[in-house]
C-alpha positions in Angstrom: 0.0 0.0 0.0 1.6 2.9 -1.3 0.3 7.0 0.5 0.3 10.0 -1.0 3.0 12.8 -0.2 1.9 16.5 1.1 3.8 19.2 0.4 4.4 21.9 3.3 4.2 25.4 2.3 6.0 27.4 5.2 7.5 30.9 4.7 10.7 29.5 7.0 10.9 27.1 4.3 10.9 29.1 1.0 13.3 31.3 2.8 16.0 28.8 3.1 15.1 26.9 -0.1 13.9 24.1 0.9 11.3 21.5 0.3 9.3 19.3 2.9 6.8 17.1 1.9 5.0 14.8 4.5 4.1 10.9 3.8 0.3 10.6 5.5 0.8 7.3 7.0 -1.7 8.5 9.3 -4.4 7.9 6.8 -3.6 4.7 6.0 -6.4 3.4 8.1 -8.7 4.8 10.6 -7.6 2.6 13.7 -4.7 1.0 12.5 -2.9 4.0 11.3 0.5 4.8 10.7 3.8 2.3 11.2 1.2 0.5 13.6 -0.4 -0.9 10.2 3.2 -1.7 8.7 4.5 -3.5 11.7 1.3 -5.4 12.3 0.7 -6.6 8.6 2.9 -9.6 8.5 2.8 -10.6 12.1 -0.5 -11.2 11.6 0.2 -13.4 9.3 2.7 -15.2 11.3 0.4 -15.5 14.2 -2.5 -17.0 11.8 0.5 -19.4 10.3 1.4 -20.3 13.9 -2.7 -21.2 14.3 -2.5 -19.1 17.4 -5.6 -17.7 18.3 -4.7 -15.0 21.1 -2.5 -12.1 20.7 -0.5 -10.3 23.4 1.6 -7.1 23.8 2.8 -4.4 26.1 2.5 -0.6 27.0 1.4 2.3 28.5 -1.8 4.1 29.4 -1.8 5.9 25.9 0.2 3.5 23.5 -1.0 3.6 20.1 0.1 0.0 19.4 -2.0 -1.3 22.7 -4.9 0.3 20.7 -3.9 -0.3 16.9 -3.6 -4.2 18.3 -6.4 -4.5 19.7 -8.4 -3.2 16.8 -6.3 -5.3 14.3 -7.1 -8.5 16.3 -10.6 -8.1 16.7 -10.5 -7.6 12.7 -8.7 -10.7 11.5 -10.1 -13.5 14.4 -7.8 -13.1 17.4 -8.1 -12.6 21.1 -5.9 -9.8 22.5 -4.2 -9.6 25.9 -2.4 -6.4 27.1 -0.2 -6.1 29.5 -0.5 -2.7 30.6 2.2 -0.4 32.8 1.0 1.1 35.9 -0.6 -1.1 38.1 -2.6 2.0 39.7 -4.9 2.2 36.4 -6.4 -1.3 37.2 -8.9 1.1 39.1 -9.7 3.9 36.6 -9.4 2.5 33.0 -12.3 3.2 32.2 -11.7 7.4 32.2 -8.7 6.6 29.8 -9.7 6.8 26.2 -7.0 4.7 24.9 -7.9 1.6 27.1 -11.4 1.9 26.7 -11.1 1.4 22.8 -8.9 -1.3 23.2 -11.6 -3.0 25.9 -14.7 -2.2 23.4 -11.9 -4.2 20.9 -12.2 -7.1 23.2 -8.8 -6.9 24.7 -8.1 -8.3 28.0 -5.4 -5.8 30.5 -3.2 -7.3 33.2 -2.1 -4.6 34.8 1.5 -4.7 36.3 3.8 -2.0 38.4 6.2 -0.1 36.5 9.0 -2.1 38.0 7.9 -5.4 37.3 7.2 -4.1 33.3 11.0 -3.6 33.2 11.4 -7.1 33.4 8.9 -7.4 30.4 11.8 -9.5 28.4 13.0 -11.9 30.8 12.3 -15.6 29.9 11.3 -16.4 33.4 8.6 -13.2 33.2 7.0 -14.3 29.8 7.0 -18.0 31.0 4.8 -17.0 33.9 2.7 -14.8 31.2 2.4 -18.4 29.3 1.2 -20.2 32.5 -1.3 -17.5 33.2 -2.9 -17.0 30.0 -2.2 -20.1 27.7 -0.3 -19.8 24.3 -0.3 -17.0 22.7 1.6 -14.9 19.8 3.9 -12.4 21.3 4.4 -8.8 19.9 7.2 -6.7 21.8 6.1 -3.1 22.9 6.0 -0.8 20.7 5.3 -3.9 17.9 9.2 -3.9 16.9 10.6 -7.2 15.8 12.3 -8.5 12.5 8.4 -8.9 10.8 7.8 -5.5 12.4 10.9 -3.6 10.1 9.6 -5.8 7.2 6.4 -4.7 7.3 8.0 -1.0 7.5 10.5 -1.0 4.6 7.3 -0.4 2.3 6.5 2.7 3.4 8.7 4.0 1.1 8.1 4.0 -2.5 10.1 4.4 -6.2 9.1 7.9 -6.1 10.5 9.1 -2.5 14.0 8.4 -3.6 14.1 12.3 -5.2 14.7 12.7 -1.8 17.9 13.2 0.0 16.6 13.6 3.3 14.0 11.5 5.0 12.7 12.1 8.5 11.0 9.5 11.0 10.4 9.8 14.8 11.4 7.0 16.8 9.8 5.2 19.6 11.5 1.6 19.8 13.4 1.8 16.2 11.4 -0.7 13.9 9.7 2.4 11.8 13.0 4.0 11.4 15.1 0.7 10.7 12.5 -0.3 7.8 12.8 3.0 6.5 16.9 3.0 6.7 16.6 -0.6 5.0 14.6 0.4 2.4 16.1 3.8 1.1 18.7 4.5 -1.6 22.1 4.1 -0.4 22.7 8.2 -0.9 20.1 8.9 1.0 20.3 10.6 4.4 17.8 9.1 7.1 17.5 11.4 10.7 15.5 9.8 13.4 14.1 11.7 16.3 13.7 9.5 19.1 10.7 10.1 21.5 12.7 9.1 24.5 15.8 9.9 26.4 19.1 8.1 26.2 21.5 6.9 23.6 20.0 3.3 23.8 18.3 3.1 20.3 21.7 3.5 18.2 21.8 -0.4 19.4 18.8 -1.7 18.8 18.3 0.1 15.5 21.9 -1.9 14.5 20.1 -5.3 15.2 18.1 -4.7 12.3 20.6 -2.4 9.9 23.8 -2.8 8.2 23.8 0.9 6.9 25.5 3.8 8.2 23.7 6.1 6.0 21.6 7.7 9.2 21.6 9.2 12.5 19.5 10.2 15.5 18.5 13.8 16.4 18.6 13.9 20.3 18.1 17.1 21.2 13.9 17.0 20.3 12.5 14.5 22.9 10.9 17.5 25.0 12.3 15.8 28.5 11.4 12.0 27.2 8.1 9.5 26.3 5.4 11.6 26.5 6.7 14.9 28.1 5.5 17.9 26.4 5.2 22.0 27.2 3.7 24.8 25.5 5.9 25.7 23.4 5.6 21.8 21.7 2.0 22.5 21.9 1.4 25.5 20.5 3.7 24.4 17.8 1.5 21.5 16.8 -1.6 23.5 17.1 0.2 26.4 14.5 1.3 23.9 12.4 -2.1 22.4 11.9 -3.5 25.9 11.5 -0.9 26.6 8.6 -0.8 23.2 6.6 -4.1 21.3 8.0 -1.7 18.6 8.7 -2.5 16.9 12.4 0.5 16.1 14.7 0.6 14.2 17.7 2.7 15.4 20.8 4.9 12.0 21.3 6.5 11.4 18.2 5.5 13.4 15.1 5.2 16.5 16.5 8.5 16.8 18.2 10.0 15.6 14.7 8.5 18.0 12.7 9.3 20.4 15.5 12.9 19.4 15.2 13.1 19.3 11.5 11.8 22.9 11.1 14.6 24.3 14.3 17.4 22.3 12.0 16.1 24.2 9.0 16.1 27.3 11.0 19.9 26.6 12.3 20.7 26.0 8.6 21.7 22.1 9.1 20.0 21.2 6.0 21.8 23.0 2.3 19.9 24.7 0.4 17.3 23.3 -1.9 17.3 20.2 0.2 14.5 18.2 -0.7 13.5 16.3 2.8 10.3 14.2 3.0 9.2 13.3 7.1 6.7 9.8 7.4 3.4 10.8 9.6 3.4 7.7 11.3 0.1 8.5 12.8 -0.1 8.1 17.1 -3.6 10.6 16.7 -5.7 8.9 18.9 -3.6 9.8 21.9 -4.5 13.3 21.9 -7.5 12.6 23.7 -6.3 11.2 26.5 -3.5 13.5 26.4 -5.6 16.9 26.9 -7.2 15.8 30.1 -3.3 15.8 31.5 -2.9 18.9 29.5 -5.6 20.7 30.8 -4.5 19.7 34.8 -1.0 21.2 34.2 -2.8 24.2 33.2 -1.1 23.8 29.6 -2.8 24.7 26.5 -5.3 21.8 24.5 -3.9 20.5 21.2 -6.8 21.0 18.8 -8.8 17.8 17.5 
């Protein structure tokens, strides 16, 4: 499935010559958007291959592959168990958007401490998730495994290589590592990682041989999830300028970012750069609530 490119018109960026265009991943479906879609695609077909009739994954209280999962089991025949972090929202689920989609999906929660989620990839932990709930087809937080960056190395398409630049946040690494896979060799790929800490150079190099890319720290707004108004009022302008959505974990801090490096003059000119949407939308309602405590600014639906 191949999406459509939008161009950005931004004064910033005719006055430094340069051209962004935006894939919408985020329209590639209405509940499975984004890399959720790519990374699902083929281990659902593993799972059903497997005859495994239960799926089950991990994350937090807003994660758009605890929702994109359970919608895409429901869809193709499965049973879906997620293993949620934060044992204190056992109570309250039900006034978090995000989990109440995935419970009207059918999925099942087992709610754990943060502490114990940590240990989310010992042997010993998953054997006890096997005792507990029977077999099951395992997909890793954040959906990245080797089936995962297959399913993401068609985002790109023939066309995108008039690129030289190409843009992806990052969350766990599969998106980006599909993306670095998949590009022409004289391509430049920049990730901006969601999250603090220089962990991800490692996990992306499980999955890449390539040296053609590198990660933009500096835009993770304090880490997973943290935002402030100046990241919010960003993604609202933005909107308001290009009628292009963002969402405040992952691609509005990279488009944030790319638009500061364009400022600093990182990019040359007439640097063609297109940035992947990889969707994450559905977490802005749950996120304003928090928003709207920290007396911060709404992002606009």
């Amino acid at each position: 499935m191949k999406i459509a490119n939008q161009q950005v018109y931004l004064p910033l960026l005719s006055k430094k010559r340069i051209e962004l265009a935006i894939k919408r991943e985020d329209l590639i479906h209405p509940f499975v958007s984004g890399n959720k879609f790519r990374k699902l695609t083929y281990n659902l077909i593993e799972a059903k291959n497997r005859k495994v009739d239960t799926l089950l994954t991990f994350g937090g209280a807003y994660s758009n592959h605890i929702a994109a999962t359970a919608f895409a089991a429901k869809a193709n025949g499965f049973k879906s168990i997620g293993v949620v972090r934060g044992d204190e929202l056992e109570d309250n689920w039900e006034n978090n958007p995000t989990l109440c989609f995935a419970h009207e999906q059918g999925m099942r929660f087992y709610f754990i401490s943060r502490e114990l989620y940590r240990a989310r990839s010992n042997a010993s932990f998953l054997k006890g998730l096997q005792e507990k709930f029977g077999a099951f087809y395992l997909i890793p937080e954040g959906g990245t495994n080797p089936l995962a960056v297959k399913g993401c190395e068609e985002i790109l398409s023939d066309g995108d290589r008039r690129f030289q630049v190409i843009c992806c946040a990052v969350g766990t690494g599969g998106t980006l590592s599909g993306i670095i896979n998949a590009a022409d060799t004289r391509q430049h790929i920049l990730g901006f990682p969601a999250l603090k800490g220089d962990f991800l150079k490692e996990d992306i190099r499980k999955f890449v041989h390539r040296t053609n890319w590198e990660l933009q720290t500096g835009y993770h707004f304090g880490g997973y999830a943290k935002v402030d108004e100046s990241l919010i009022n960003f993604i609202n302008d933005f909107k308001k300028r290009t009628q292009i959505p963002l969402d405040p974990v992952y691609t509005g801090k990279m488009l944030f970012g790319i638009l500061d490096l364009v400022k600093k003059d990182f990019f040359l000119p007439d640097t063609k750069i297109l940035a992947i949407h990889t969707g994450g939308l559905q977490g802005i309602a749950g996120m304003n609530p928090v928003l709207k405590k920290k007396n911060l600014p709404q992002l606009d639906l």
